[in-house]
C-alpha positions in Angstrom: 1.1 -222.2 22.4 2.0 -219.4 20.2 4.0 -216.5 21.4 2.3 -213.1 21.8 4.3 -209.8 22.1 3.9 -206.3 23.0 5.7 -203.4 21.4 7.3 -200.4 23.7 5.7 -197.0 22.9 9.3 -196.3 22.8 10.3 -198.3 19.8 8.8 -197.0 16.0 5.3 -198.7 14.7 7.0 -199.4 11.6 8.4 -202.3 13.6 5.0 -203.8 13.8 4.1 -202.6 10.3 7.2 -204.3 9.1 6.7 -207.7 11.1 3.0 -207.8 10.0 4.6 -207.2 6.4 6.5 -210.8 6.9 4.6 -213.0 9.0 1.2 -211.8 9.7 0.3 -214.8 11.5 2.5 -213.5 14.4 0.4 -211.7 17.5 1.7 -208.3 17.7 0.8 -205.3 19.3 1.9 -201.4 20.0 1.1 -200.1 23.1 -1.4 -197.3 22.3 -3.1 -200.0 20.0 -6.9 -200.8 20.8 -7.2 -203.3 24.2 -3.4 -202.5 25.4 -2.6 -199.9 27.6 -2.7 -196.1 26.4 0.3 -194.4 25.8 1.7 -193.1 28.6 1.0 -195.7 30.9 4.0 -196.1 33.4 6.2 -199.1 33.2 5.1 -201.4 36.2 1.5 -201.0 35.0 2.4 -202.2 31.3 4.1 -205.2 33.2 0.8 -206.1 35.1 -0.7 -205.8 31.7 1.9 -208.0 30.4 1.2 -210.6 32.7 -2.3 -210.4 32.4 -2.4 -210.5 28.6 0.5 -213.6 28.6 2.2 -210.9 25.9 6.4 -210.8 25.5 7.6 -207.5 26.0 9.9 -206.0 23.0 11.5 -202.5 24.5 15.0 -201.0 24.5 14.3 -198.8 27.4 17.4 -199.7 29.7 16.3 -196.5 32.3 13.5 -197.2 34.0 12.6 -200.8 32.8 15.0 -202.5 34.6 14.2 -201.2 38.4 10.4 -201.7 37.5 10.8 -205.1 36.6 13.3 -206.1 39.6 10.0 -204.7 41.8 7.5 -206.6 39.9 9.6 -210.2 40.0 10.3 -208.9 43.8 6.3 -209.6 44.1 6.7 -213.0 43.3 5.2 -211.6 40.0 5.3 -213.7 36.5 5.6 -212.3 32.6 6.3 -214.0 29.9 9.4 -212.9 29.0 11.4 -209.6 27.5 13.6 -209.1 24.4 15.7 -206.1 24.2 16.5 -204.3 21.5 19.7 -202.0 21.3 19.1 -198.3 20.9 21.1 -197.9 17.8 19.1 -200.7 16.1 18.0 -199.5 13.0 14.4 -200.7 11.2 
């Protein structure tokens, strides 16, 4: 099965630009991008959507994130996993 991720409104679009850039075979989207939630959409309904959509999550937001997703896996809730990605990482 191939991995499928989802990209923070937090992080820059260039990421996805870039990554499409050097393997375009990978399944990547932004939220804000067309069937994945709007941007704007609070945190602990983009991990329902994560869930639903079998996407990996790709976020550097350390505030909110992590007390979100300690409620969702409280709920006996699944994803399919998270990468973070440190604030001062540069694209």
């Amino acid at each position: 099965m191939k991995i499928k991720f989802l990209i923070d409104e937090n992080l820059s679009p260039r990421l996805k630009i870039a990554v499409g850039r050097l393997k375009p075979e990978i399944d990547i989207l932004r939220i804000g991008d067309p069937n994945t939630p709007t941007l704007g959409t609070l945190d602990p309904d983009v991990l329902q959507y994560l869930g639903l959509s079998q996407r990996l999550l790709v976020t550097d937001n350390r505030t909110s994130m992590p007390g979100h997703l300690e409620e969702y896996w409280l709920q006996n809730q699944q994803m399919w996993g998270l990468f973070w990605v440190r604030p001062t990482t540069t694209m």
